[in-house]
C-alpha angles and dihedrals in degrees: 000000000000113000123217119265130215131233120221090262090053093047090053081057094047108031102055089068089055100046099075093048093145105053084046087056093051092043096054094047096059090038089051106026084228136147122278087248094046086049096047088047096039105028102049128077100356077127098047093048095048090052089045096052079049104055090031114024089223118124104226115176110189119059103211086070098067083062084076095041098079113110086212086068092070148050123244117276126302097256085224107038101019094221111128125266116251103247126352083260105061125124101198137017108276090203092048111008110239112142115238127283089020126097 
């Protein structure tokens, strides 16, 4: 399954939330009383999450993924398989080889 990427405008909406993980961990640790690890699995990103299902409609549920979820990442399709290329960079598909602008 494809998941659903995210334009520049929609990442101004998401990646804010993520930027400040630290200061989210620690909030929700004092908030909670919890452990350092429940706080780092249940204090980072809810944000983050809840702008990305909205913009989306996709229900992601770790945030260290939506840092993968951003179009910019990644080159156009592979004009043979369609997957994206790796980087906008990229010479060739990583997935199939051939290398860009050719099919």
């Amino acid at each position: 399954m494809d998941l659903p990427m995210l334009t520049e405008d929609e990442w101004a909406e998401v990646g804010p939330h993520l930027e400040d993980a630290i200061a989210q961990i620690m909030a929700y640790r004092v908030a909670h009383g919890c452990s350092l690890a429940e706080a780092t699995h249940k204090g980072f990103g809810q944000q983050a999450l809840a702008s990305y299902e909205r913009l989306t409609g996709f229900k992601e549920e770790n945030p260290n993924a939506l840092f993968h979820h951003r179009i910019s990442l990644y080159g156009p399709p592979c004009t043979h398989c369609g997957r994206p290329l790796r980087t906008p960079q990229a010479r060739f598909c990583a997935m199939c080889s051939t290398p860009r602008g050719q099919g």
